[in-house]
C-alpha positions in Angstrom: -15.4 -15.4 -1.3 -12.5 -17.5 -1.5 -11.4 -15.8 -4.3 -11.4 -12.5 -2.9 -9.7 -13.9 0.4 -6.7 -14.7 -1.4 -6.6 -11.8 -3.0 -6.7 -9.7 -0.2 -3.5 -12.2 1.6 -2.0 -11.7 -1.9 -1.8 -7.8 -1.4 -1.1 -7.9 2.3 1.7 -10.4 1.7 3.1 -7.4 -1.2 2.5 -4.9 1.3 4.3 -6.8 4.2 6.8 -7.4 2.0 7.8 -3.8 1.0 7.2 -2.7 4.6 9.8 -4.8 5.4 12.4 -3.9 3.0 11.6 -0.8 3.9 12.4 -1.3 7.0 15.6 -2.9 6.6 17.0 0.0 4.3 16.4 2.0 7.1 14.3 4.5 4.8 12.1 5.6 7.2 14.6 7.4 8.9 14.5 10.1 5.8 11.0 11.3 7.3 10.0 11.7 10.8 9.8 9.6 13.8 6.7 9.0 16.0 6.2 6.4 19.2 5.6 2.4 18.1 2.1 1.9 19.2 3.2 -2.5 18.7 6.1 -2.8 19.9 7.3 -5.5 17.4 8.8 -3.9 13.8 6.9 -7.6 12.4 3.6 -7.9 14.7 3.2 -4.3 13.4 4.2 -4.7 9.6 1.7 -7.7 9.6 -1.7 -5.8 11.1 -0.3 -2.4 8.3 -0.8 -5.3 6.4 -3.9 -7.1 6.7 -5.8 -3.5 7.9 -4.5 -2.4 4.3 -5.7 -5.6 2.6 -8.9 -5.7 4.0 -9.8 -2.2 3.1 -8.2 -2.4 -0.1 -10.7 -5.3 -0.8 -13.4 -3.2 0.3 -12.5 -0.5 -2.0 -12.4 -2.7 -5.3 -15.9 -4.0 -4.3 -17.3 -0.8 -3.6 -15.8 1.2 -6.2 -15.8 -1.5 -9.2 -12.5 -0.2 -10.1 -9.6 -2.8 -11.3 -7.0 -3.6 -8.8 -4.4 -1.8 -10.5 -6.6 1.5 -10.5 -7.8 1.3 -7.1 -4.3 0.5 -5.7 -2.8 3.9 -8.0 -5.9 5.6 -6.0 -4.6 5.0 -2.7 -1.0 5.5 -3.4 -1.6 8.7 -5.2 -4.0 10.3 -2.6 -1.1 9.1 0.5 1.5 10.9 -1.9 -0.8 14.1 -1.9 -1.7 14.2 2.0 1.5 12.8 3.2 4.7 14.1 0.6 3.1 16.6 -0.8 1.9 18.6 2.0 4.7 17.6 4.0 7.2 19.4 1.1 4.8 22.6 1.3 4.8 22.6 5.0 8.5 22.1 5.4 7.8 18.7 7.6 9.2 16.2 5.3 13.0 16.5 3.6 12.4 16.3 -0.9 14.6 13.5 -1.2 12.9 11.6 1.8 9.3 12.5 -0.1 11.1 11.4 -3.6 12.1 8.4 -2.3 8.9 7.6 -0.5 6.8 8.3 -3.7 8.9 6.2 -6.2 7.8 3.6 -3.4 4.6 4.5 -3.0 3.8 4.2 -6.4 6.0 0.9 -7.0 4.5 -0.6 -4.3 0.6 0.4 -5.2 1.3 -1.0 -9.0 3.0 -4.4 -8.0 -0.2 -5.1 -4.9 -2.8 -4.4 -7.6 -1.2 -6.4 -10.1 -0.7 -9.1 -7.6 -4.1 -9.1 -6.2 -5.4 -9.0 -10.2 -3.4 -11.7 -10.7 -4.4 -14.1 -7.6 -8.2 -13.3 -8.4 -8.4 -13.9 -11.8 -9.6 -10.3 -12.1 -9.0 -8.7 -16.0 -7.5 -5.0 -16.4 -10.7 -4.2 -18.2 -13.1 -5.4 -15.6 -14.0 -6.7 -11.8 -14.7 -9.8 -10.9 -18.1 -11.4 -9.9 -18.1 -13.4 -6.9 
């Protein structure tokens, strides 16, 4: 368990991380706007975060994929329902859903490394805790 604890602050630290430089190049701005359910740009980056960790845990447990694969998962299937419909729908600008997948998928390969990395997990197979 304690393994798989610091695993999961390991990729929520990554994720903070990137939500924060994100935040500071002001990319968000390239897609659209919505109201701030927590008021602070941190306090909110930090619960993304750990919600993110958490489930991403869950998912390597319950899927027995590597951390690299399950992480590529998520990013790929936010890139589908979020840029890619949001191209075909005319809701999100191309170079706001370019720049948002090149993130995306930056982002989901550095976590999973991260959280292989922390965890002692192997590319080839899960860990056993």
């Amino acid at each position: 368990m304690a393994d798989r604890m610091k695993g999961i602050l390991a990729y929520s630290t990554i994720v903070f991380i990137f939500l924060l430089v994100w935040y500071t190049l002001d990319i968000s701005n390239l897609m659209g706007n919505g109201p701030d359910l927590i008021a602070s740009p941190t306090l909110s980056f930090v619960a993304i975060a750990m919600v993110t960790g958490f489930f991403f845990d869950f998912l390597v447990e319950y899927t027995g994929l590597t951390a690299v694969k399950t992480a590529m998962t998520m990013g790929a299937v936010r890139i589908l329902f979020y840029d890619i419909f949001g191209i075909m729908s005319g809701s999100q600008d191309i170079t706001g859903a370019v720049v948002d997948i090149l993130f995306t998928l930056i982002l989901s390969y550095v976590a999973g490394k991260t959280y292989e990395k922390v965890t002692g997990q192997t590319s080839a197979s899960t860990f056993t805790a």
